[in-house]
C-alpha positions, -999 to +999 in steps of 0.1 A: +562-566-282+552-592-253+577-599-218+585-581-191+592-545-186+613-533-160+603-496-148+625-479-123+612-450-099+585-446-078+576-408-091+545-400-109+555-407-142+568-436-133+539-450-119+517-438-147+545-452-172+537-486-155+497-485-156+500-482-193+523-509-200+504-526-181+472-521-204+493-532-232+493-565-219+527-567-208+543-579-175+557-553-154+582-552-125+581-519-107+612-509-087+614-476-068+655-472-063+668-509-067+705-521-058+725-534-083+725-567-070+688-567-075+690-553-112+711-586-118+682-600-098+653-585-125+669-580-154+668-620-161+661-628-205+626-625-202+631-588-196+628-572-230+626-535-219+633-512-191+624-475-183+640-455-161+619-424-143+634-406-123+637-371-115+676-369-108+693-371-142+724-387-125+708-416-106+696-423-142+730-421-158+739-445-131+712-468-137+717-469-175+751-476-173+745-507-149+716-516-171+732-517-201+767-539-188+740-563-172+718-567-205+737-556-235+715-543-257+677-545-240+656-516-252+658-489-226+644-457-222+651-430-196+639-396-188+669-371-191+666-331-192+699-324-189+719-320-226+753-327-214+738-361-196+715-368-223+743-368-247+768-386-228+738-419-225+733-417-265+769-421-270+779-450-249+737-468-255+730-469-287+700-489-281+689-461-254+661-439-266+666-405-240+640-379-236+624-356-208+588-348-201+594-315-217+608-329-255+572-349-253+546-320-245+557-292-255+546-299-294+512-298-287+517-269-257+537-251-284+506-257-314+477-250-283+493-212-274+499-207-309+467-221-326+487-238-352+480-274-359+479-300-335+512-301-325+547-280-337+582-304-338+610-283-339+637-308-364+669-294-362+693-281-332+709-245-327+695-214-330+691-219-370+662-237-363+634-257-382+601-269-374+571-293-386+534-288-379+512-318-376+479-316-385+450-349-376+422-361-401+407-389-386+430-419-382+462-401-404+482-369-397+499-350-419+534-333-415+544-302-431+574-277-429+563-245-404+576-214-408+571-188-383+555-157-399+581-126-396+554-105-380+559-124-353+596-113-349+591-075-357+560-080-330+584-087-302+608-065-317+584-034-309+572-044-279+610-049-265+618-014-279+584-002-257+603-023-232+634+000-229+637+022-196+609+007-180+613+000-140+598-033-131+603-032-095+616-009-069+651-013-075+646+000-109+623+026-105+649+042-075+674+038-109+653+053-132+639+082-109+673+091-103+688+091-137+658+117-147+662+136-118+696+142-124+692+145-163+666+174-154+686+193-131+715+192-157+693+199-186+678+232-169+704+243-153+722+245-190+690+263-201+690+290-178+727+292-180+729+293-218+710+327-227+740+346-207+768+325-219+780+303-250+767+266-244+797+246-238+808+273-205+774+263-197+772+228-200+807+226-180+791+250-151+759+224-152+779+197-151+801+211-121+772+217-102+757+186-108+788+169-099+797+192-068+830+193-079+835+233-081+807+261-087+804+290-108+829+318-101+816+346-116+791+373-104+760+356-105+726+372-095+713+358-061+686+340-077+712+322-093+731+314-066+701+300-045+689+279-078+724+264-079+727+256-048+697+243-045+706+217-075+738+207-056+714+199-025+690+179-046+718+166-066+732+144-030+696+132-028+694+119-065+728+109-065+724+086-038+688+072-048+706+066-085+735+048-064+716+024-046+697+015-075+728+001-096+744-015-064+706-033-060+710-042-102+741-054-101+733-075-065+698-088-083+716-108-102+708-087-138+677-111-148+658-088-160+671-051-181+665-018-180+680-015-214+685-040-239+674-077-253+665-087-217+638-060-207+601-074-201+584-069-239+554-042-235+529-065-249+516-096-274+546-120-254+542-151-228+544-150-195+562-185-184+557-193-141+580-221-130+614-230-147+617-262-140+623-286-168+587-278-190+592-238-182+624-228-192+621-258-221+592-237-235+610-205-228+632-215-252+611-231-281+591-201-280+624-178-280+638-198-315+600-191-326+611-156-325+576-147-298+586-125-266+582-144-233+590-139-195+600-161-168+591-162-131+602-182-107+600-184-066+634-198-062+668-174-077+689-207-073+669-224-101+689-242-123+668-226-157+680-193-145+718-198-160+699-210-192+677-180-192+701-160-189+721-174-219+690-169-238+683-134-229+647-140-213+641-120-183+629-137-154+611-124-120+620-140-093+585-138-069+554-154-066+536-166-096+499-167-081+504-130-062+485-103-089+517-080-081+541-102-097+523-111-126+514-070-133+556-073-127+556-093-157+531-073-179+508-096-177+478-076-187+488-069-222+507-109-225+494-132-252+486-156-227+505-170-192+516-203-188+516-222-154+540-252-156+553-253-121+559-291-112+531-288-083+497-289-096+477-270-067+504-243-073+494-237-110+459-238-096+465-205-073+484-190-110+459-195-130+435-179-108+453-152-102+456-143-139+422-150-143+409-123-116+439-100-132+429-102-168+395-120-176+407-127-216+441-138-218+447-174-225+458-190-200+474-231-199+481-248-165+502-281-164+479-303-146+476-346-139+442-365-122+445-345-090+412-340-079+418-309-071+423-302-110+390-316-115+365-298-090+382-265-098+376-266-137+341-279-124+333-249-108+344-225-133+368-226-163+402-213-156+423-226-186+431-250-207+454-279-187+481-302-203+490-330-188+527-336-191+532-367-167+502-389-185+516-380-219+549-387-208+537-423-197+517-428-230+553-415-255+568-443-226+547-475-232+548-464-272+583-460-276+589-497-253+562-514-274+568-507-312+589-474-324+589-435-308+562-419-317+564-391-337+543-371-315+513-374-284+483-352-287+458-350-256+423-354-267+398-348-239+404-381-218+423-399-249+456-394-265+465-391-301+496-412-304+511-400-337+535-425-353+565-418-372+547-437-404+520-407-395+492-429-383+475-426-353+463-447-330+440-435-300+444-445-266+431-436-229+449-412-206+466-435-182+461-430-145+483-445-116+494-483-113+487-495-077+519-511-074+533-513-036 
């Protein structure tokens, strides 16, 4: 392919997206939010592709449509995460190839965490779900059907079931501490009761001193008296610590169980921080994969929680790099935690934190070319780093060149771009155009 490729936004990826069509020997406009009389400006014949990276799926819908009535039919591509948006573009541009940051890493995220192959495609939709794992050998790659193993289901299954009736903050433990507190005071109070009396009169005396609604009114012995009126003393205490901790359930917003699918698994699951488009996108992969995983997030407006939630994945809403909140999450006993917050120096502070928490679990950052990145694996190794927006860019300048590739694999400071005729063609990460 040779011309002129139009890239829209000014973001990271965008400007990555750029410096690598640029190495392809191709001329490149780069526009950072352009009007649409200057689209009928640019988009001129010798315009034989355009990208669109942005971060707000709308403004891209908008600028697809206008593309696409002002150049029927040029090769487009745009970053989407939304479904309902991402469906609404391939139904009215055909010629439009749509996909987010997160469709384009994950493979290989998903084949790293898992140490299977090089990189895992999932091929069909819906939670009947099918996947591929592609293996390299040299310059060819090799695609084969993937079945997750069933251990890996009955794994999570167990450690959900350890799960159950577990507080994981103080909400929950003022919830759980008072459901045993009363159970215990009903349960020895039907005891003692019980050797003088058949058990139903004495379940129904428990249970009315439990509830305070009447008391025993036969001649008791005045140890008797004092022990129950000692239970209905403790029982207002209890009561009221049980109370508060439904109202503060119920008010939390439910994220996370007592009981149930969406308790935090026990062990051998993945701890997930940030829920932006990567996070809860790998949340869910790894879900269909039938593997446990937990979500945290700083923000309870996030738009991944509703999907979460859908998906019956728990999610802590707190800080990702604070020790507390990852100990929240089970962190300790976690196959490995994932930091794929957008902001890199954030994951940074994560991946520490788990590292000083728990020395051997695997731990995978999203990271770029910030500096930052750099000196801190210098100094010591704190995980393994993917970087989403330079494989993004590379999927970009493939898919605007010649066809989609089948899949991108990071290879120290090179990609492996897989193609869908399963060849493979290595190129440099890309860094950062120097456009104005």
């Amino acid at each position: 392919m040779s011309g002129t490729v139009l890239v829209i936004g000014a973001t990271d990826v965008g400007r990555r997206a750029c410096a690598e069509l640029q190495t392809h020997g191709l001329n490149v406009i780069h526009l950072t939010a352009p009007t649409d009389g200057e689209l009928h400006d640019y988009l001129t014949d010798d315009v034989t592709g355009v990208a669109v990276m942005l971060h707000n799926d709308f403004e891209a819908l908008r600028y697809s449509l206008a593309i696409e009535h002002i150049r029927p039919g040029v090769r487009l591509f745009v970053a989407i995460f939304d479904r309902t948006v991402r469906h609404e573009i391939e139904r009215v541009i055909p010629n439009c190839f749509v996909a987010s940051p997160a469709f384009i890493a994950l493979p290989y995220v998903i084949a790293s965490i898992l140490e299977s192959g090089e990189a895992v495609i999932r091929t069909t939709t819906g939670e009947d779900a099918h996947w591929n794992i592609v293996e390299l050998d040299g310059e060819i790659a090799t695609s084969e059907e993937f079945i997750p193993p069933r251990s890996w289901r009955w794994r999570t299954w167990w450690s959900r079931a350890r799960g159950q009736l577990r507080a994981y903050d103080f909400g929950s433990k003022a919830l759980l501490n008072g459901f045993y507190s009363l159970a215990s005071i009903l349960l020895i109070d039907i005891i003692i009761t019980s050797r003088h009396a058949p058990l139903s009169l004495s379940f129904y005396n428990a249970t009315a001193v439990l509830a305070g609604v009447t008391a025993p009114t036969e001649q008791l012995e005045p140890w008797r008296l004092y022990l129950n009126g000692t239970f209905m003393l403790l029982t207002l205490v209890f009561t009221a610590i049980f109370g508060a901790g439904i109202v503060n359930h119920l008010l939390s917003g439910r994220r996370v169980g007592i009981i149930g699918r969406r308790v935090i698994p026990a062990s051998q699951h993945f701890v997930v921080v940030g829920l932006g488009q990567v996070g809860i996108r790998l949340c869910r992969e790894l879900s269909l994969l039938g593997i446990g995983v937990v979500g945290i997030d700083t923000s309870a407006n996030s738009r991944g929680l509703s999907l979460a939630r859908r998906l019956n994945i728990p999610v802590i809403i707190g800080d990702g790099s604070d020790v507390r909140t990852l100990t929240r999450a089970h962190g300790k006993t976690a196959r490995g935690i994932l930091a794929m917050s957008s902001d890199e120096r954030d994951n940074i502070a994560i991946a520490v934190a788990a590292r000083s928490m728990s020395p051997d679990v695997t731990i995978m950052m999203r990271a770029g070319t910030d500096d930052a990145i750099a000196e801190t694996q210098s100094l010591f190794s704190i995980g393994q780093t993917i970087d989403v927006n330079g494989l993004t860019a590379t999927y970009v300048a493939a898919a605007l060149t010649s066809d989609a590739p089948l899949a991108v694999i990071p290879d120290g400071q090179n990609v492996k771009v897989v193609a869908p005729d399963l060849g493979v063609i290595t190129t440099v990460l890309p860094g950062r155009c120097t456009c104005s």
